[in-house]
Structures are given as structure tokens and as C-alpha cells.
N, C-alpha and C positions, 0 to 999 in steps of 0.2 A: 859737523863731524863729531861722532862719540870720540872720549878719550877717557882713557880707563889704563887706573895705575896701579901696586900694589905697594902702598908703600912703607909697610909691615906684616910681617906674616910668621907668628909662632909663640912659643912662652914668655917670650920676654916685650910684646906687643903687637895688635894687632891694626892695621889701619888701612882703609882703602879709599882709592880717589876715583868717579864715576861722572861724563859732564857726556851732554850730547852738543855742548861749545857754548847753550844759552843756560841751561842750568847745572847747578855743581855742587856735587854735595860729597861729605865725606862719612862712611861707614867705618865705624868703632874707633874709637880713641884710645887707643892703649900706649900712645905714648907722651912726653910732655909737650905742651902745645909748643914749647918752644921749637923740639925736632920735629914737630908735625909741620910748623910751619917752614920752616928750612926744604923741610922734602918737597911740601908742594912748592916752593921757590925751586927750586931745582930741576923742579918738570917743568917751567914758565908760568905756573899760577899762583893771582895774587891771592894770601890766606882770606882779605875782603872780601872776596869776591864769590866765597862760600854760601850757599842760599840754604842749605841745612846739614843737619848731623843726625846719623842712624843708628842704634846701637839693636846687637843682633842678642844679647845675655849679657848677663849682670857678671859673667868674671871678670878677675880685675887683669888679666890680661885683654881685656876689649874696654875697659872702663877708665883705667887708672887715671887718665887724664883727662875725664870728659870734663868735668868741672872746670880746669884752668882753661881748655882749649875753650869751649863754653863764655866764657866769661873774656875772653882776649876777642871771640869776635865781634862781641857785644859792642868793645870798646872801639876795635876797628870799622866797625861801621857807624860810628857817632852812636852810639847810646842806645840801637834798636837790636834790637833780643834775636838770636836766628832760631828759626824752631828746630826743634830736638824731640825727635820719634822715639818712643819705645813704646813696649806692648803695655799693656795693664797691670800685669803679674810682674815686669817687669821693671818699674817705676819706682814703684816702693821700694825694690832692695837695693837701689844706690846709695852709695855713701857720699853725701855732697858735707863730707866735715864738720857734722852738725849744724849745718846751717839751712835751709829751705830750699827745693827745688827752681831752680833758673826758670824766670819768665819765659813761656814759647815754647814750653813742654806739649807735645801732643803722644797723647797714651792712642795706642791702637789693639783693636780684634787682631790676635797671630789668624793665619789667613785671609786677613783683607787686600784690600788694592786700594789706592789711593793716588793721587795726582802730587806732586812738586811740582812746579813750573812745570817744563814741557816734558817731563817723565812721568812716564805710569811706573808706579812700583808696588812689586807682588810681595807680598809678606807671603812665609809658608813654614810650617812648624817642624823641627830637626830634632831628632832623638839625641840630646846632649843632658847629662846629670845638670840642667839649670833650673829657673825656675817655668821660660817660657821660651825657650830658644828661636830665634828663625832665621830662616837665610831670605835673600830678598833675591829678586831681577829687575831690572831698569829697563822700560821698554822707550824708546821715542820714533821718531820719524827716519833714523838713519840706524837701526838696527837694535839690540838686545845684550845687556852683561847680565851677567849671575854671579851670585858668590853664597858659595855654601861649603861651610867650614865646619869642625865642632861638632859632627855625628858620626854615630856607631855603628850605622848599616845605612843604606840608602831605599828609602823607601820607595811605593811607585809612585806617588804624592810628589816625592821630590825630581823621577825621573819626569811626570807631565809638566811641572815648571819647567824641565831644562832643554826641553824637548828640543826646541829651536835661537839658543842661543849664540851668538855670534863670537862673545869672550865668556870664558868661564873661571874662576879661580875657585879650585876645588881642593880640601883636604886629603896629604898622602903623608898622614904622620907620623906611624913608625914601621921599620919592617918586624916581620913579628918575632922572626929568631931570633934579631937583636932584642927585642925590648924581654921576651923570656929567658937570656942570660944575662941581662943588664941590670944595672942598679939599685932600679927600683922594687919595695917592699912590697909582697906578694901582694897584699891587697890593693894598691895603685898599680900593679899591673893586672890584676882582673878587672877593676874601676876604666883602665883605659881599651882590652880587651872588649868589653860589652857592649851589649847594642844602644846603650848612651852614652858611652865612651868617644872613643877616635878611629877615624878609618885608618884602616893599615896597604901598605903600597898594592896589597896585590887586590884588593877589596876596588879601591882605586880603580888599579887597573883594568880589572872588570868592568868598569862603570863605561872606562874610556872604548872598551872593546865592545861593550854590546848594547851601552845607548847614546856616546855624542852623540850631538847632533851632525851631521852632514854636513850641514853648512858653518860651524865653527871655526874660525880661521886661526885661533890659538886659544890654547887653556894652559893657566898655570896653578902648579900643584903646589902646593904652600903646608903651611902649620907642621912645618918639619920637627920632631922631636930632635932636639939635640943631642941625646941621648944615645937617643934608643931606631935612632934612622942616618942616611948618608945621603947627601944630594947625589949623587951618581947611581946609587941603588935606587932611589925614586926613578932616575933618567932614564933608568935600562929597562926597568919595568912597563914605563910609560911608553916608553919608545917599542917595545915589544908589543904593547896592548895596539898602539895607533898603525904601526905594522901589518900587523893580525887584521884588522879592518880595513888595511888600503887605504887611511887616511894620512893628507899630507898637512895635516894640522899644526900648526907651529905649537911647539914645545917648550916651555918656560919651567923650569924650578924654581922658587922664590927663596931663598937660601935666607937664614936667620938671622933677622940685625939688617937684610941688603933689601935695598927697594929693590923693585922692577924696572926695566922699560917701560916706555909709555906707548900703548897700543892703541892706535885710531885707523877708523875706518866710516 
């Protein structure tokens, strides 16, 4: 049985949990291993029982934590290293606090595929100001998640990964009227505007309107700007776009600071 959780999603961290029940792995560490491990206690999983760690870019809202989280599971499986994916370009700009790179680091090609245990996973390259951004999909024997966050436009690269996915946790972070009278100084609002910036609700919406997939049974929209978006303005849009399509897709926001449900199929 896949299960797949969100259990961070925005500025202040990001973290996700993906198992097909025999392997399990956790994507971006942006928070302290301590509440990382809490949350996966809270969906029923032991932190041990983690088989690796993904990081999708070097910001320190997907990073801040890799090290400690890194380093604690080392210790909870007796002293052996869990390996820790990131791309090439992306490797070198960690900050492991001056100290060396954790044993069971594997640097990957953005656009490759590769095996974990009993998951295929797709790397695929994201227009985000990083250095080598990518969002991935898990494929196994009981269906397909995606997670693509942290881009400016959606390319058609990113719509043939998503083509057939079962869960989705996709980027809807800010709306745009808000964010063009909101807080932020012109230039980080055209930095988040651009096409390696952040999707904005209605960009989203589009994606959900004219390429889910069909067989999707829930997508949740995440990396909400605190700012400069509202879960409910995400909801209505979302629910407009899934509408408009005749899809009866289960609908999640993943609201700032709150995990998800856990969704298995």
C-alpha cells in the first residue's frame, strides 16, 4: 500500500513522507529532526525505518535540517549511514557547519531515474532561482506520487512526468493581487512573479484544469505564502479548476506549520 504524507509545506519548511509500505523515504528536510521525527511518529512511522533522504534545492527552507535529521538516523540504525540523494550542482552548496559531507551521499544527473528499494524515482528539472532544482515521482507496484514545488511556470517536461500520477502535492503559493499589494519590496515580488520564481493560485489552477491526470484520486496544493495567499482563496480556485474538468479528485490544502493526512491507496 503507497502512503504519502505532507508533512511540511512553505517558508518556514518543507518535508515530505512517500513509502509503497516496503520502502520509505523522506523528501527535503526543512525542519528539525526532532519535529521531523514527531510528525512521522504521528502518521505511525518509526523515524528508523527511513531507507533514504531526497533533497529537491539547496534552500534552507528544504535543507535546514538535513544535517541533524542525517546524522540522528545514522545513529538510530546502529551506526549505518542512510543514503542522501541530491544532484551534482546541488551537493556542493550545502552547508553541513563546516564540517564534511555525511557518508551515503549519492550526487545524481537532474533528469535521471533511479531505483530505492522497491521505487523507481524520476528526477526532473524545475525553473526555480536554485542551483539545480528538481521535483521527483515515486513509482512502484501499487501506483505513482509526485511532488513538484518551487517553479515559475510549468513546463511540458514537468506536465509528461505528471501525466499519470495517483497523488500530487503541487505548488499554489500566492495569489497574485495579494502578493502585488503585499509587503514585499518590488524586487522579491518580481523574483517570486517570474518564471523561476513561484506558481501563483490561478497558474495552479490551470495545471489542475487542463492537465491532471484522470486517474488522480487527490492533489494537494501546498507552499502557501503566508503573506501574500489564503487557504481558502487556494480552495476556491482549486475547486473551480477540478469543477471545470468534471474531476472528483480529493482536494487538500496543506496550510503552513500543519502536516497533512495520510493518503494510501
Amino acid at each position: 500500500m503507497f502512503r504519502f504524507c505532507v508533512l511540511a509545506s512553505g517558508s518556514s519548511g518543507n518535508c515530505a513522507f512517500v513509502s509503497d509500505g516496503r520502502t520509505r523515504l523522506l523528501v527535503d528536510a526543512g525542519l528539525s529532526a526532532k519535529e521531523t521525527f514527531a510528525r512521522l511518529e504521528s502518521i505511525g512511522e518509526n523515524p528508523a525505518a527511513i531507507d533514504a533522504v531526497l533533497v529537491t534545492h539547496e534552500h534552507s527552507d528544504h535543507v535546514c535540517g538535513l544535517g541533524p535529521v542525517i546524522r540522528k538516523l545514522k545513529t538510530l540504525k546502529g551506526g549505518t549511514p542512510v543514503p542522501l540523494y541530491l544532484t551534482k550542482l546541488t551537493a556542493p552548496l550545502i552547508d553541513w557547519n563546516g564540517g564534511d559531507a555525511p557518508e551515503g551521499l549519492v550526487e545524481f544527473q537532474a533528469g535521471s531515474r533511479f531505483r530505492i528499494g522497491d521505487l523507481e524515482v524520476a528526477s526532473f528539472t524545475i525553473p526555480h532561482d536554485a542551483a539545480d532544482p528538481v521535483g521527483f515521482t515515486f513509482t512502484g507496484s501499487g501506483g505513482k506520487a509526485g511532488i513538484v514545488t518551487d517553479l515559475g511556470y510549468v513546463p511540458d517536461s514537468i506536465r509528461y512526468h505528471l501525466e499519470d500520477v495517483d497523488v500530487l502535492l503541487l505548488e499554489s503559493n500566492h495569489d497574485l493581487d495579494m502578493l502585488k499589494v503585499g509587503p514585499y519590496p518590488w524586487s522579491v515580488k518580481q523574483r517570486v512573479m517570474s518564471r523561476k520564481g513561484h506558481l501563483s493560485n490561478d497558474v495552479a489552477g490551470d495545471f489542475l484544469r487542463d492537465n491532471l491526470s484522470s486517474r488522480a484520486t487527490a492533489v494537494v496544493l501546498g507552499h502557501l505564502s503566508e503573506h501574500n495567499n489564503h487557504p481558502e482563496i487556494v480552495r476556491l480556485v482549486a475547486a473551480q479548476a477540478l469543477h471545470d474538468r468534471a474531476l472528483f479528485t480529493q482536494l487538500v490544502v496543506a496550510e503552513p506549520g500543519v502536516r497533512t493526512q495520510v493518503f494510501e491507496w
